[in-house]
C-alpha positions in Angstrom: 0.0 0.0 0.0 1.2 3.5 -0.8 2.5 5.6 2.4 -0.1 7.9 3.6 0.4 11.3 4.3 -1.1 13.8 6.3 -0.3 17.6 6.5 0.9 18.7 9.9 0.1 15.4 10.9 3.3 14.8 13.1 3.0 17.9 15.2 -0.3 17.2 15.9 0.5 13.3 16.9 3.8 14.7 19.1 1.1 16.8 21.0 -1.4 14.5 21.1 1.8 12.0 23.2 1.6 14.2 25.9 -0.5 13.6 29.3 -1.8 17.6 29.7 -2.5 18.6 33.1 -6.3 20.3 33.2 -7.7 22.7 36.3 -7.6 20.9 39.3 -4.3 19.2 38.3 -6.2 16.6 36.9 -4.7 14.5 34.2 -6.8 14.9 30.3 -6.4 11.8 28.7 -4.5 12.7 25.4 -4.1 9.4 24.3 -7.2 7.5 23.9 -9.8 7.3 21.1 -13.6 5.8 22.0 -15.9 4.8 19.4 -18.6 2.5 19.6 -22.0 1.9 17.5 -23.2 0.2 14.2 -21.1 -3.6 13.4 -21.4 -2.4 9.6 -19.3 0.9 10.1 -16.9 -1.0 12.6 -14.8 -2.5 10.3 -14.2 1.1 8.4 -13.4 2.5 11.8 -10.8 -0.7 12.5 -9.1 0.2 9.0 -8.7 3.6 9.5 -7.2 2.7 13.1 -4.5 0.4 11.7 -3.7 2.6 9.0 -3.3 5.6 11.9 -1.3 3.3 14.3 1.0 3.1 11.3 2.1 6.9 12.1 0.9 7.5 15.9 0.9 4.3 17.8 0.9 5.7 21.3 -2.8 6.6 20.4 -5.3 3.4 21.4 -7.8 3.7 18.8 -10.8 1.2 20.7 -13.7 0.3 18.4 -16.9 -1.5 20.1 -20.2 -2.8 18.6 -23.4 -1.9 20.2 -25.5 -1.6 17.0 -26.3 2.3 15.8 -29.2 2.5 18.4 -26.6 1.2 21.1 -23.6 3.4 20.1 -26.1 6.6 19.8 -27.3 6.0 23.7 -23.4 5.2 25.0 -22.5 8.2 22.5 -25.1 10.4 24.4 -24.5 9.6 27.4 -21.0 11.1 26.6 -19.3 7.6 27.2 -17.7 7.7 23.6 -16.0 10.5 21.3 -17.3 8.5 18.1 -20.2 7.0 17.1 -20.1 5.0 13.7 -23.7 4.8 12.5 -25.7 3.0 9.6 -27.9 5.6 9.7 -28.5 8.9 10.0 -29.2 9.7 13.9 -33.0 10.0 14.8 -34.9 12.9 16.2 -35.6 11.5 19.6 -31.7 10.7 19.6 -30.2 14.0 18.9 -33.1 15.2 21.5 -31.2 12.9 24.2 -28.0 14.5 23.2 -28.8 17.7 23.0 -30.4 17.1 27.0 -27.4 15.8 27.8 -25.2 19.2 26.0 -23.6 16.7 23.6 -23.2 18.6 20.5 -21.9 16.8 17.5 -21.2 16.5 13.5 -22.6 14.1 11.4 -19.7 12.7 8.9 -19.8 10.4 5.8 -17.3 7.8 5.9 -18.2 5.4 3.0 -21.3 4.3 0.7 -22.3 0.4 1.1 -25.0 -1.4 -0.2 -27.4 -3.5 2.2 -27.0 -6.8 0.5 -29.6 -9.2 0.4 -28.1 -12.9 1.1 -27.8 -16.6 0.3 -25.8 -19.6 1.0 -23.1 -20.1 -2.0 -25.1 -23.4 -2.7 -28.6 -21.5 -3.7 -28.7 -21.6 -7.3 -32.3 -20.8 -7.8 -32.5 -17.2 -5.8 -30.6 -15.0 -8.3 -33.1 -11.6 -7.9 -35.3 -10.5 -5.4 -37.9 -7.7 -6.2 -38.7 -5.5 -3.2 -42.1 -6.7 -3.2 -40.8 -10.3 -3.1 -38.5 -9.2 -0.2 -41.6 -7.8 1.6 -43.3 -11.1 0.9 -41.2 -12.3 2.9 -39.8 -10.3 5.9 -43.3 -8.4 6.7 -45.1 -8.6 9.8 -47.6 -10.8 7.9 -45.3 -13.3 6.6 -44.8 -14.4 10.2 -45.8 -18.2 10.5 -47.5 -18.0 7.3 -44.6 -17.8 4.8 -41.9 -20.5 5.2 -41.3 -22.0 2.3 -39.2 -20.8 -0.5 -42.0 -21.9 -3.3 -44.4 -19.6 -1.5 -42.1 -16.6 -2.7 -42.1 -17.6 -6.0 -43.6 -20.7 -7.8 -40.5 -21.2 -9.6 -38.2 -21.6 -6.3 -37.8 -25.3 -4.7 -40.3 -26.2 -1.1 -37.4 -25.5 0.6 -37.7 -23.9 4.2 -36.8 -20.3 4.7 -34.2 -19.9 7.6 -33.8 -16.2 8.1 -31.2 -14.2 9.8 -30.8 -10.5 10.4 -29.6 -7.8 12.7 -31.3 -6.8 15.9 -33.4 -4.1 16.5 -30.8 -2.1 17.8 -28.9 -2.0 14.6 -29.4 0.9 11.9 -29.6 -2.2 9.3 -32.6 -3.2 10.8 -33.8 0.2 10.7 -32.8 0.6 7.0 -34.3 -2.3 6.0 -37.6 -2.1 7.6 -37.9 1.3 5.9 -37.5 0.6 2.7 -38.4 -3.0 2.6 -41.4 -2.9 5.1 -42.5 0.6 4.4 -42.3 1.2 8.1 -39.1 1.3 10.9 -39.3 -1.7 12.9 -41.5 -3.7 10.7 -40.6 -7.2 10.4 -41.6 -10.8 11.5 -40.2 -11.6 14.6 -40.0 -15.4 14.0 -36.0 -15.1 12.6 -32.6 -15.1 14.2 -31.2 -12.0 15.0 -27.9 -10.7 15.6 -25.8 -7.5 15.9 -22.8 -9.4 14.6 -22.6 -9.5 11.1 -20.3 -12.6 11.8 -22.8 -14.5 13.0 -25.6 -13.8 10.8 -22.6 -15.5 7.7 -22.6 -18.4 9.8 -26.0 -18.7 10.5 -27.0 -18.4 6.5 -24.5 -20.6 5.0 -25.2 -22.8 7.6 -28.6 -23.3 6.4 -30.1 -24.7 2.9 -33.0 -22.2 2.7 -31.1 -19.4 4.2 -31.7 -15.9 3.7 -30.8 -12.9 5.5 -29.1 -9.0 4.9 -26.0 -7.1 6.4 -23.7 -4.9 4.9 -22.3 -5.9 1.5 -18.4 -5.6 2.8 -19.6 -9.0 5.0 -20.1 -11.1 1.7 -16.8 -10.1 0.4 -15.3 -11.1 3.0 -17.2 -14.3 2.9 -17.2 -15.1 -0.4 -16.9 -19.1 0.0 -20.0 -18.8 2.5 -22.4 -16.5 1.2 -23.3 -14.5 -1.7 -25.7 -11.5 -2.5 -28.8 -11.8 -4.5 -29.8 -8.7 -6.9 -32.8 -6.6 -6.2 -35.3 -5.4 -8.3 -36.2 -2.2 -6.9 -38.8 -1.5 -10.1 -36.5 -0.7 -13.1 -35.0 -4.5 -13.4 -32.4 -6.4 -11.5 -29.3 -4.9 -10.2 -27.0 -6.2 -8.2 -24.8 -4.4 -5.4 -21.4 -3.0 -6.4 -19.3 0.3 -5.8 -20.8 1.6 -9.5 -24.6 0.5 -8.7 -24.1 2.2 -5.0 -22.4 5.2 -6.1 -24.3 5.7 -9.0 -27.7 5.4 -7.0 -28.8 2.4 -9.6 -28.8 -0.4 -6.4 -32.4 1.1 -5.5 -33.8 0.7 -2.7 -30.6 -0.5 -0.2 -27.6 1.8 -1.4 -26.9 4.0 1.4 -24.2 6.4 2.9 -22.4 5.1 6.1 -21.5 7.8 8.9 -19.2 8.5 11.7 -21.0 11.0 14.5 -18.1 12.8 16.3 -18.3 14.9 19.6 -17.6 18.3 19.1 -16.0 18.9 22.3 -14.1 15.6 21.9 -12.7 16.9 18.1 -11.8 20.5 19.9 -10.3 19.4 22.7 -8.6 16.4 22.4 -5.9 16.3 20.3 -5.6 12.6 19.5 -9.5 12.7 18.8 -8.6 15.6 16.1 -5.9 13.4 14.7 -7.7 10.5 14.2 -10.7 11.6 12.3 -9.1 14.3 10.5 -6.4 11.4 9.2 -9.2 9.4 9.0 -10.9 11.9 6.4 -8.0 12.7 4.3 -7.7 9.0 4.3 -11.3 7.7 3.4 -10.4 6.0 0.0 -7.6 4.0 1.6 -9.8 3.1 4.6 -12.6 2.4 2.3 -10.3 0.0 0.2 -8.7 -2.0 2.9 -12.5 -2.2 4.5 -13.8 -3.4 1.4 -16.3 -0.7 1.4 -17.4 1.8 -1.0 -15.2 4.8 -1.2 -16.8 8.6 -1.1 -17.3 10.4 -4.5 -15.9 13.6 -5.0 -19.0 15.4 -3.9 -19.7 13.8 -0.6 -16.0 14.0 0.3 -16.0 17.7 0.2 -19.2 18.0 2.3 -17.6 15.5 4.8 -14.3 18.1 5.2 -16.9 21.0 5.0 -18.4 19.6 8.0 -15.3 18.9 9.8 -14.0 22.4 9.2 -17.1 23.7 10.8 -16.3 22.4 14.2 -15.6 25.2 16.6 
């Protein structure tokens, strides 16, 4: 990989080492970073932390995995500096936060599509439409449709084994939405999970499997799993970075974010560091995440709305 640079980045890093003494002769803690949230952003987050380790490895760059809903309550209870997020933070969220005199930015890190998936061994499940898809995951479906041939007359009696995220993930948000018309919307009889990981294991695991994550999680399990295309009404497409970035992978392209506490950005330095490295860096992070990158539009409102902290 090419050697990354960043302007000013090694004063900023050097300050960033030091242990600065705050009123009270309390000690500010200069060299850790805390993000939590969404499982699909984590591994974007985890890139761009080995990448920065590279140049400043006396900052601890910790990356948990509550699910969006999780990471927005730990991120507003002001337990975090970063919140990665699969969606864009809710109303009633922001309300908590701003209660709680957390003010933050909202950042776009990457583009991913919300892949639709199926052991390697289903032949016969090459495109979904969205009304098939509803057919499926709606609240009605729920001990009524369990059989592949009931989706379509053409598919084998095979048993649908679903998996998906939990209802704290942004995923499951996402997909309600667009899928169910309404957030939260689903049958509840499937296996949920906030770890991508095990929803992989759980699908290819299973004949009539079926489930959706983040499309980074079937390339990285390409022997397990692989995406089905979605017909969102104008034929099928499947998920790539041109059908994302181009807006053709309708209805389940979607931005990705990083939500970053103002104070956190202003006042710690190694906070700074990271996301502004992080930033500069997004095609790099996005590559070694397997993710798709920014295009050249969203990148400049992403620094625009860095440079408009403080």
């Amino acid at each position: 990989m090419k050697a990354i640079s960043l302007a000013g980045f090694a004063a900023t890093a050097a300050v960033a080492a030091l242990v600065l003494t705050g009123c009270g002769g309390q000690d500010v803690d200069t060299t850790n970073v805390v993000a939590d949230g969404s499982s699909t952003v984590a591994p974007l987050t985890e890139a761009a932390a080995t990448l920065f380790r590279d140049a400043s490895p006396e900052i601890n760059v910790t990356v948990a995995t509550s699910g969006t809903g999780g990471g927005f309550e730990k991120f507003c209870a002001g337990e975090t500096d970063l919140s990665n997020a699969s969606r864009p933070i809710k109303e009633e969220e922001a309300a908590i936060c701003a209660e709680a005199g957390i003010e933050f930015t909202e950042i776009i890190v990457a583009n991913d599509g919300l892949a639709v998936v199926v052991p390697v061994g289903n032949t016969f499940a090459q495109c979904l439409t969205v009304e098939q898809l509803n057919t499926i995951w709606g609240p009605d479906a729920e001990g009524t449709i369990t059989s592949w041939k009931q989706v379509d007359k053409s598919f084998p009696d095979v048993e649908l084994a679903l998996f998906g995220p939990g209802t704290d993930s942004g995923t499951f948000d996402y997909f309600t939405d667009e899928i169910n018309g309404e957030e939260g919307a689903i049958r509840t009889d499937y296996s949920p999970s906030e770890d991508d990981n095990v929803l992989v294991q759980g699908i290819s695991g299973a004949e009539g499997g079926l489930g959706f994550f983040g499309l980074s999680y079937v390339t990285a399990n390409a022997d397990l799993v692989r995406a089905v295309d979605v017909d969102g009404g104008a034929g099928c497409v499947g998920a790539s970075e041109a059908t994302v970035q181009d807006g053709s992978y309708t209805p389940l392209g979607r931005p990705l974010f990083v939500y970053v506490k103002n104070t956190s950005y202003m006042e710690k330095p190694q906070v700074k560091s990271f996301v502004d490295f992080y930033m500069e860096n997004q095609a790099e992070v996005a590559a070694l995440a397997t993710f798709i990158p920014l295009t050249a539009d969203q990148a400049a409102v992403a620094a625009e709305a860095l440079a408009s902290i403080g």
